[in-house]
BAFI-3210 file (N, C-alpha, C; in Angstrom, 3 decimals, decimal comma, padded with zeros to 6 digits):
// residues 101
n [1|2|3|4|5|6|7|8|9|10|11|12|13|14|15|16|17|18|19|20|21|22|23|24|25|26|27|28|29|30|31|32|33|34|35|36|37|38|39|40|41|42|43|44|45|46|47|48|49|50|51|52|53|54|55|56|57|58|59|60|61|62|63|64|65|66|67|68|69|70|71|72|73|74|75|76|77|78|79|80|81|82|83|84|85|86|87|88|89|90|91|92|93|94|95|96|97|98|99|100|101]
n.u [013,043|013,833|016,491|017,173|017,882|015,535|014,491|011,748|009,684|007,382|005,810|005,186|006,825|009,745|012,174|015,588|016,994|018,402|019,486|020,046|022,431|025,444|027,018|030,245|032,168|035,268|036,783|036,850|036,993|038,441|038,484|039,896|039,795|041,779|043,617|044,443|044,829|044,074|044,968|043,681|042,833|041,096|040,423|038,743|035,372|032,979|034,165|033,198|032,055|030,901|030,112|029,791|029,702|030,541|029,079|026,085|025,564|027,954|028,626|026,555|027,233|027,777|029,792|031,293|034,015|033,931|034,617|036,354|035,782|037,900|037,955|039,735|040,815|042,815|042,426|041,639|040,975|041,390|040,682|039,744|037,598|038,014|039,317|039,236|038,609|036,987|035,738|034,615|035,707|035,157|036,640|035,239|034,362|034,938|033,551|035,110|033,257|034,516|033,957|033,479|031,239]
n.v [-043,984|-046,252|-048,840|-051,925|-054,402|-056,350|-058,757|-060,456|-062,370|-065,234|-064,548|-061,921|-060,177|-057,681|-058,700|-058,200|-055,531|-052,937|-050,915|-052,162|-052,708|-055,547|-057,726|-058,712|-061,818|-062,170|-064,046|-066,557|-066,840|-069,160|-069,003|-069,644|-068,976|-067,745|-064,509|-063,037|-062,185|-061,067|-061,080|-059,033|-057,597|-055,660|-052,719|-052,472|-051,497|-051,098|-052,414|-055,249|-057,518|-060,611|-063,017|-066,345|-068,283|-071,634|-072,933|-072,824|-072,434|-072,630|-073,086|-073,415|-071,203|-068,976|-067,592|-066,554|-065,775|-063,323|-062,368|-059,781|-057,467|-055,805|-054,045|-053,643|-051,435|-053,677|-055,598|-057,846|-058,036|-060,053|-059,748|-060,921|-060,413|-059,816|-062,063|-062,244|-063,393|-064,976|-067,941|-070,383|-069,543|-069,318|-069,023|-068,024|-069,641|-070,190|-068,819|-066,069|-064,469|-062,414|-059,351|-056,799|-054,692]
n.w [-106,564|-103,645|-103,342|-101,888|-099,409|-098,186|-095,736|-094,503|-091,793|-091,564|-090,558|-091,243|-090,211|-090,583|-090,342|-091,299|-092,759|-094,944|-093,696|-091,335|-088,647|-088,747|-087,509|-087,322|-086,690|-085,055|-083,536|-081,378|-077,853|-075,996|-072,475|-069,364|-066,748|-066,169|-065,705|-069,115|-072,682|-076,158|-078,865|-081,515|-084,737|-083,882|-085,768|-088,144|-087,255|-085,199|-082,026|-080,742|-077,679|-076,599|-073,707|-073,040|-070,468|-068,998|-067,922|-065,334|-062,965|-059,782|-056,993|-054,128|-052,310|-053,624|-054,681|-056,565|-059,196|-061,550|-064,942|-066,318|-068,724|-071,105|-074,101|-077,267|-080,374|-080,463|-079,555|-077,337|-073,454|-070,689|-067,024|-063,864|-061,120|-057,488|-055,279|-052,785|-049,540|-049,729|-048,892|-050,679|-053,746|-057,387|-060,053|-063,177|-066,216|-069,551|-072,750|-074,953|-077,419|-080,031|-081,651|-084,490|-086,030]
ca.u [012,735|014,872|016,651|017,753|017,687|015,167|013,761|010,409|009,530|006,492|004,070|005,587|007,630|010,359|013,985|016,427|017,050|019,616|020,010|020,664|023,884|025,170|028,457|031,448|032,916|036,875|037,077|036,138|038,539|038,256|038,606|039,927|039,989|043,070|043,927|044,787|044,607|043,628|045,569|043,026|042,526|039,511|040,126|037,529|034,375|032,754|034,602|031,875|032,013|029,841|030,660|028,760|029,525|030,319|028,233|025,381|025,779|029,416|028,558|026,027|027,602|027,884|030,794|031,762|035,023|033,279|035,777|035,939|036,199|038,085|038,237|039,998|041,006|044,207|042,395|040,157|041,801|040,344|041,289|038,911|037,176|038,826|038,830|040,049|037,705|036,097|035,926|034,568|036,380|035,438|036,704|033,943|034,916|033,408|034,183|034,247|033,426|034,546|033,972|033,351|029,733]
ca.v [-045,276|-046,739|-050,398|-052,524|-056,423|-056,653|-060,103|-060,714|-064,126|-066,197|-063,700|-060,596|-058,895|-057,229|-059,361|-057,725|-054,256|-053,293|-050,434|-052,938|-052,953|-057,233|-058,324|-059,655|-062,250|-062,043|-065,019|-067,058|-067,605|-069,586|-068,487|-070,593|-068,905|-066,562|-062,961|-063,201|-061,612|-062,054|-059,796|-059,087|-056,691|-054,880|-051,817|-052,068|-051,349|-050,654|-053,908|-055,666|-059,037|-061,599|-064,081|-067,333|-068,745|-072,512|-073,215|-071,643|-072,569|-073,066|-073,082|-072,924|-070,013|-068,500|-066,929|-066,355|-064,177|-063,053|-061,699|-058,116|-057,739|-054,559|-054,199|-051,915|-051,529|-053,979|-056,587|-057,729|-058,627|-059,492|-059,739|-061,804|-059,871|-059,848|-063,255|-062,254|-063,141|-066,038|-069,371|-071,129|-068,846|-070,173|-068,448|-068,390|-069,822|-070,380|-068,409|-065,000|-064,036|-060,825|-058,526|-055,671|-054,094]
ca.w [-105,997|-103,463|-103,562|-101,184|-099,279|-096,912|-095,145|-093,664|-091,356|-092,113|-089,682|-091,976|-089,358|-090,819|-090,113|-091,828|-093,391|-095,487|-092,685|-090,160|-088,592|-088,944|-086,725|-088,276|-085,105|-085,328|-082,925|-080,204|-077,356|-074,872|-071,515|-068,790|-065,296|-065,254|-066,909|-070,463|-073,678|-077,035|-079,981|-082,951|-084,820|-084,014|-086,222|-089,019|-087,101|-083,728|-081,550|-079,575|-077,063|-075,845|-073,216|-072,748|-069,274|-069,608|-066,696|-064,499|-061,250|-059,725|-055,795|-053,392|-052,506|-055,086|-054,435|-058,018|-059,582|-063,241|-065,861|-066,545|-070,306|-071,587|-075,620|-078,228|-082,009|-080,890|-079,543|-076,138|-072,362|-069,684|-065,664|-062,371|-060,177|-056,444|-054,463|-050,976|-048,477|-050,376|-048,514|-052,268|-054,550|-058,158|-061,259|-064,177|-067,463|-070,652|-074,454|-075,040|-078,871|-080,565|-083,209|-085,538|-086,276]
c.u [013,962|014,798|017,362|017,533|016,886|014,314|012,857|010,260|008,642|005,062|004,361|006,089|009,290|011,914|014,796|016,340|018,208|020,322|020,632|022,600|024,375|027,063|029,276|032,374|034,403|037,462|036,473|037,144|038,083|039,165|038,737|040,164|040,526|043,570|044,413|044,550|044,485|043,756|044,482|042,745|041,114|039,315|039,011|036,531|034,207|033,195|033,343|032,241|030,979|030,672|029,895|030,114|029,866|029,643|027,425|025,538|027,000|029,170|027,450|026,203|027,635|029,063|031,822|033,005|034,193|034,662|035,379|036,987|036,387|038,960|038,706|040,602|042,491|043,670|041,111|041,177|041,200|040,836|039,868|039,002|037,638|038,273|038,464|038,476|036,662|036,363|035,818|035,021|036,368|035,285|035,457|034,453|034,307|034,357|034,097|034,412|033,430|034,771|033,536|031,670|030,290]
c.v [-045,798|-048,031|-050,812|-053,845|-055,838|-057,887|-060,170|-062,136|-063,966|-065,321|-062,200|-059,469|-058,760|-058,099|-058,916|-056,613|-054,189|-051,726|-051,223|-053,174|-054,439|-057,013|-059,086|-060,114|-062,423|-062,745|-065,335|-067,978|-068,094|-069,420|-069,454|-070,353|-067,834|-065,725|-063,666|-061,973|-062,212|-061,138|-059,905|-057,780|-056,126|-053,211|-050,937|-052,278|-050,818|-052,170|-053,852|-057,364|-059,662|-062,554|-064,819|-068,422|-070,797|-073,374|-072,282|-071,614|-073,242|-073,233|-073,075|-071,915|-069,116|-067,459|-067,224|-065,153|-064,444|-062,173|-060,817|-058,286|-056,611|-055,089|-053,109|-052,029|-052,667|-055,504|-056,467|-058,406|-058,705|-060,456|-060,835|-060,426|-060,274|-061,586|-063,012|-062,186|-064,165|-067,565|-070,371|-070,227|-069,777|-069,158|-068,669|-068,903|-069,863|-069,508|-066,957|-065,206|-062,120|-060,382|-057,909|-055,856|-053,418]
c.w [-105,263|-103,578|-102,253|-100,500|-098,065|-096,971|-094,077|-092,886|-091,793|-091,668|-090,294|-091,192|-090,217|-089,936|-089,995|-092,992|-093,824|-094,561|-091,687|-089,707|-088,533|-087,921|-087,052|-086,985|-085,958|-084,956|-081,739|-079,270|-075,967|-073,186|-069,778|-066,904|-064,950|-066,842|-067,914|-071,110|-074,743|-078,372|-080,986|-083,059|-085,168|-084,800|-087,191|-088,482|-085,909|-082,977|-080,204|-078,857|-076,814|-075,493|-073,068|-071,618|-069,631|-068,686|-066,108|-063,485|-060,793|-058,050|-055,114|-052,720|-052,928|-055,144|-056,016|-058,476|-061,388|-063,926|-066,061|-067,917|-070,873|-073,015|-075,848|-079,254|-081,644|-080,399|-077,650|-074,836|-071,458|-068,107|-064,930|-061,539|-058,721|-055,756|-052,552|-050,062|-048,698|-049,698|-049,790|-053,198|-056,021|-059,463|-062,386|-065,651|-068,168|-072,456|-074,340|-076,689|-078,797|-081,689|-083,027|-085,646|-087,209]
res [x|x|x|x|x|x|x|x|x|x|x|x|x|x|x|x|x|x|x|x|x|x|x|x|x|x|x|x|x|x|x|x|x|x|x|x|x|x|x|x|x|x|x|x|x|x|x|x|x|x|x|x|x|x|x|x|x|x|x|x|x|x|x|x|x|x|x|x|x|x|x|x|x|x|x|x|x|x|x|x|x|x|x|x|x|x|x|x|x|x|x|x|x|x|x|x|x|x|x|x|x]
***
């Protein structure tokens, strides 16, 4: 017989398994325009991000630089996509979160 936690909602679909992989966030840094970094240690697990934007629409233009978000067991850094050539040139800001699986 096996054992383990699993959680159903209210219409009996299956939630949570005790296979399920769950995400342990390591922090949440806020992100303000221009390159950075952000030391943590991402060693115990698979390191994963999410960014949430702190706005949707920055121009009629839309001439947007988006952050390019490179992670690894020491921590997460992340650069702006090129401006040159941009009459509205508007960095994207907002949070990124990161962690372990």
């Amino acid at each position: 017989m096996t054992a383990g936690l699993q959680i159903w909602d209210a219409n009996g679909k299956l939630m949570l398994d005790g296979t399920h992989r769950l995400g342990r966030i390591k922090g949440i840094v806020p992100i303000d325009g221009f390159p950075s970094s952000y030391p943590v240690d991402l060693s115990d697990g698979t390191p994963f991000w999410s960014f949430m934007p702190e706005q949707l629409f920055f121009h009629i233009s839309n001439q947007t630089a988006s952050p390019i978000i490179t992670i690894d067991a020491n921590g997460v850094y992340w650069t702006y996509s090129s401006t040159a050539g941009l009459n509205y040139a508007k960095a994207v800001k907002g949070s990124l979160i990161v962690g372990v699986c």
